[in-house]
N, C-alpha and C positions, 0 to 999 in steps of 0.2 A: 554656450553663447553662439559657437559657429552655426549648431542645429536651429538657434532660437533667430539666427539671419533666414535661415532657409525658409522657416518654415511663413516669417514675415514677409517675405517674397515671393514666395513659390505657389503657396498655400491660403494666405490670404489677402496678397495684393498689391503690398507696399512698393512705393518705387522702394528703391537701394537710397538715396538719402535720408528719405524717412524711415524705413528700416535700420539704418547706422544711427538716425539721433535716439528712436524709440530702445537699440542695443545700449546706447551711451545711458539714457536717463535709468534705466535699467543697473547699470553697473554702476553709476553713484548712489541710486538711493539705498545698496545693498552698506555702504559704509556706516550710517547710524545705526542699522545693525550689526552689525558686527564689533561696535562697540558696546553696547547694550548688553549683545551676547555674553560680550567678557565680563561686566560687569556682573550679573544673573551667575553665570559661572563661578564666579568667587561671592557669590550671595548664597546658591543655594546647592552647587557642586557641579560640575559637568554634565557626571551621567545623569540628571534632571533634564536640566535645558538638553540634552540631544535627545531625552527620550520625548520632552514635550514638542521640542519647536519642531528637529526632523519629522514626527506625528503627522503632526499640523500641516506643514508642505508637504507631504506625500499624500494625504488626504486629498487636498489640493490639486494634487496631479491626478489622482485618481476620478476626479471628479472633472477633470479637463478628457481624460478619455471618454467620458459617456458625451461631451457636447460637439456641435460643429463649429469648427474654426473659424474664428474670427476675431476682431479686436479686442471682448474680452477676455474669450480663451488668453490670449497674447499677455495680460491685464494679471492674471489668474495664476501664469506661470513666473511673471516676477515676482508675484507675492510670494508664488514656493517659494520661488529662488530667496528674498527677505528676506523668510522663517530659515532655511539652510544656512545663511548667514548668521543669525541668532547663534547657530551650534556648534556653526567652525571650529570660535576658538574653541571651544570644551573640547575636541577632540586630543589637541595637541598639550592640554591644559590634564587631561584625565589621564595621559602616557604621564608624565610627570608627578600625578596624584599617586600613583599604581607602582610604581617602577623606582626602586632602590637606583640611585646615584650614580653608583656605578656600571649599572646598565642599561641608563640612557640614551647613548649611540647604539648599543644595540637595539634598543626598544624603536627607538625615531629609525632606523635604517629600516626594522620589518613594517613598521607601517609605508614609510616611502617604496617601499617592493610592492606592497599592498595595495596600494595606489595608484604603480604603476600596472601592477597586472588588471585594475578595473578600467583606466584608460586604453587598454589593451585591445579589450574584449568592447567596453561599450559603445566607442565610435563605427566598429565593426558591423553589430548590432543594430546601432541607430541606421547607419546607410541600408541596411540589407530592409529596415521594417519600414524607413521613410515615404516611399512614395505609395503604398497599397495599403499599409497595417498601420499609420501613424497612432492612431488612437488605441490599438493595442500598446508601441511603445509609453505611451503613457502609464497605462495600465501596468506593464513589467518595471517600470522604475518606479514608480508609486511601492509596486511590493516587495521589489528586493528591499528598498528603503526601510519598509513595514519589518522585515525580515533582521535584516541587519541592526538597527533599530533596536528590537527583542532581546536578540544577543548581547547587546552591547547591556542591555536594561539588565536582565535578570543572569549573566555568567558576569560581568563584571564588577566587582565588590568597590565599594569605598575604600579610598587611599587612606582615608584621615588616621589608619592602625599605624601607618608605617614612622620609620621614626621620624623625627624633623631634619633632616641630613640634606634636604633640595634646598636650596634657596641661601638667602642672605642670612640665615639666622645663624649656621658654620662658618660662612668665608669673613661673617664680622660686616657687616655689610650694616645701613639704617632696618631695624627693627616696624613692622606693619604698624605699631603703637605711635611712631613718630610719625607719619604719617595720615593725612586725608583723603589722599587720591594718586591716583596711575599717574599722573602729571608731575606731582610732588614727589612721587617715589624716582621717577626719571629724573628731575630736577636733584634727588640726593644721590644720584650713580650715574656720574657723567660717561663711565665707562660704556654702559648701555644706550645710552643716551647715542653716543660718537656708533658705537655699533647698527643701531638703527640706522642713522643716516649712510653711513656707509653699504649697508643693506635695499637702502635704496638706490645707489649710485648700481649696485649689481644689476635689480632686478632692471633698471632703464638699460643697462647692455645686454641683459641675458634676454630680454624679450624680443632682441632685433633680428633673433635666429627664425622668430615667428613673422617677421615684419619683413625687414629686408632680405632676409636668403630666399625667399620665395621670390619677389619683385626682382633680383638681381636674375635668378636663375629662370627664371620665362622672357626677360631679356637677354640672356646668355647663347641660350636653349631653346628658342622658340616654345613649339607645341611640345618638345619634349621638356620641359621648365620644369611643369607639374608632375610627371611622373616622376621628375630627377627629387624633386623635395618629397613625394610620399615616400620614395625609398628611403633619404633620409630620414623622415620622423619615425619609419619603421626602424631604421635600424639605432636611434637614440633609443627608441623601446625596448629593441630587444636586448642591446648593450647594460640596458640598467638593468635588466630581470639576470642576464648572465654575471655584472660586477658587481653587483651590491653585496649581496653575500660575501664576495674573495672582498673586495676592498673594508668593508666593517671590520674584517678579522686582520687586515692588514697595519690600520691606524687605530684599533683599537685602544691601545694604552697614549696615543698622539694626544698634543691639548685642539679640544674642538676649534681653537682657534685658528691654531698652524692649519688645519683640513681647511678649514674654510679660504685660509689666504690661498693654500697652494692650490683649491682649486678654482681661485679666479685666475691664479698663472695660468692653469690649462685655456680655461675660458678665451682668454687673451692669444692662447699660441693660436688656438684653433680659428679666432675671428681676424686673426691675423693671416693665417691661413685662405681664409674667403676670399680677404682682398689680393690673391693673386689672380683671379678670374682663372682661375687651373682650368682639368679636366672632371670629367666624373668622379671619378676615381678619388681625385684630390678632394675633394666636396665631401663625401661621405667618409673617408678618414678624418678628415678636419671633422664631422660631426662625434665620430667614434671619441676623437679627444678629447671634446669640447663636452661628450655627454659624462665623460671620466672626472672634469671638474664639478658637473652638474650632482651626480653624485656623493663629491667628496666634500661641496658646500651643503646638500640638501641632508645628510643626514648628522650634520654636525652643530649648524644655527641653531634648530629649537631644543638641541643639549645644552648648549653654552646659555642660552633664555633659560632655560630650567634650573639650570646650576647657581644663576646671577639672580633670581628672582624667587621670594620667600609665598609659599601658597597663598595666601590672601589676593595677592597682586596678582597669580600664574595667569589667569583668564582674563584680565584687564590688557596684561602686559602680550597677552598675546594676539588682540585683537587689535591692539593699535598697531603692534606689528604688522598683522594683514592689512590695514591701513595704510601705513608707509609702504610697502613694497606693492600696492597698488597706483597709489602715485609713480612711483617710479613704472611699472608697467604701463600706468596710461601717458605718462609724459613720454617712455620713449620712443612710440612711432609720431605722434605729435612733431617733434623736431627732430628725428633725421628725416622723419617724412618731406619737412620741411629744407633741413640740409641737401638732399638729394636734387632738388631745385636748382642746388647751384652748385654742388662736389658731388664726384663719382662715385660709385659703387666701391673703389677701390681706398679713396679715400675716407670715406663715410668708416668703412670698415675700421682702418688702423685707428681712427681719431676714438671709435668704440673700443678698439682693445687698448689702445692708452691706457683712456677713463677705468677701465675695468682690473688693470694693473696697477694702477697708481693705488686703487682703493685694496686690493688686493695687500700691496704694501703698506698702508696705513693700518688693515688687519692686522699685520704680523706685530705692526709697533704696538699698536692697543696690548696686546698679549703679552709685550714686559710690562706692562703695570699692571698686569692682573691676575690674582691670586685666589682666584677664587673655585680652581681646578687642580687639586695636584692629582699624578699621574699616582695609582698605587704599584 
């Protein structure tokens, strides 16, 4: 998305409000897909829909680097974006198909390393081909896509051998047969239910490290603002390629729940940390923290989704997920955008690490009532 501001701007024209609404209309129409996705997912299995949809937009893109830019190009690349959406869920639906029970946090932590090391390298990438070779970029994400794609098609086998040991059908949970829909299944497991919302109460604080610590810190910091926040998104980067691995082996036997409360705690210290208006130094320790909770929640949610949710439902249940914790990502520069209007930087801050504690703790409660994870 930051690329697809640039190149609406830069490249073919757009003021910057038209730019931002054509970003917006973009990022909602991508939700009926990704519900669709899930549904197709638990229709006809994962590795389908990401072999077909992923296809289909990388096509797509491949087919944007032979033309000149302009508003369909522009037109062209949401549609990827669309089909991308389609395959989402399957991704985190097909670790769950694949992956015995018990090593689910490990499975979900190596693809979150995974992840992160492609965030790593592509923003990199994208900057160095942008302004001379844009349509070459096309062309290399189009076929890594093509590539990766392949692998996932023909080295990745079908879950359906493994035994039924994910989901509701062990912990005693409503059975797929009682059920008609992703709706009704959440309506029978209030526990998930409280969990999603609380999930989006996160991602409305976690995304304000994207939102506010930039805006606070080029008022802080003048011209030096921005280079103060790429150090830290580098060094959120590099912190998760060095913890991931030491932390998975460390909460390993933990219940995914406890990881996920404790690390809205971090969450909390470190944006509570922001609001002292410190020094450098205090800025990117407070990220170091902050990225230690990042980890400790991201590789633990879509275990605990797996654990709580029987196959039929996995791809449903995980695309509304990406649903909810979209909302909350688009609600929260929305209002403290708004907040900031009329409370500080400093303020703004603590009133987000509240919210983000409070839910943090309401985690921990959800986790006496549920039983759907013992430690072996």
């Amino acid at each position: 998305m930051p690329l697809m501001a640039l190149i609406l701007t830069r490249k073919i024209g757009l003021s910057k409000p038209d730019a931002g609404l054509f970003t917006t209309i973009a990022i909602v129409s991508q939700a009926p897909f990704l519900l669709l996705g899930g549904k197709l997912a638990d229709k006809i299995g994962g590795r389908k829909v990401i072999a077909i949809f992923s296809t289909l937009g990388a096509l797509i893109y491949m087919t944007c680097g032979f033309l000149k830019l302009g508003i369909p190009v522009a037109v062209m690349i949401v549609a990827a974006s669309d089909l991308y959406s389609m395959a989402s869920p399957s991704y985190t639906a097909l670790v769950a198909e694949v992956t015995p029970r018990k090593s689910l946090s490990n499975a979900y932590s190596l693809l979150y390393l995974g992840i992160n090391l492609g965030f790593t390298v592509g923003p990199a990438l994208g900057g160095i081909l942008f302004d001379k070779y844009l349509n070459l970029l096309f062309i290399l994400d189009a076929a890594t896509t093509l590539f990766s794609t392949a692998l996932i098609f023909f080295l990745i086998k079908d879950g359906s051998a493994l035994p039924a040991e994910n989901g509701a059908e062990e912990s005693g949970e409503q059975s797929p047969a009682k059920t008609t829909s992703v709706f009704s299944f959440f309506a029978g497991n209030p526990i998930l239910l409280v969990f999603a919302v609380l999930m989006l109460v996160y991602h409305f604080c976690c995304i304000q490290w994207n939102f506010m610590l930039p805006l606070q810190l080029t008022d802080l910091f003048k011209a030096d603002g921005i280079g103060i926040y790429s150090l830290c998104f580098s060094m959120n980067a590099v912190t998760v390629i060095i913890l991931t691995p030491l932390l998975t082996g460390i909460v390993q036997k933990v219940h995914p729940l406890l990881c996920v409360s404790l690390g809205g705690v971090f969450y909390g210290f470190a944006f509570a940390i922001f609001a002292v208006n410190g020094s450098r130094v205090l800025f990117v320790g407070a990220i170091i923290i902050m990225t230690v909770g990042e980890i400790l929640a991201a590789i633990n949610i879509n275990s605990f989704i797996a654990v709580r949710t029987p196959r039929p439902y996995i791809g449903r249940v995980n695309s509304l997920m990406l649903v909810i914790n979209g909302i909350g990502n688009a609600a929260g520069p929305v209002i403290m955008g708004n907040a900031l209007m009329l409370i500080s930087y400093r303020q703004s801050w603590l009133i987000v690490s509240v919210f983000i504690l409070c839910a943090a703790g309401l985690v921990a409660l959800v986790r006496r009532f549920d039983k759907s994870f013992a430690v072996s």
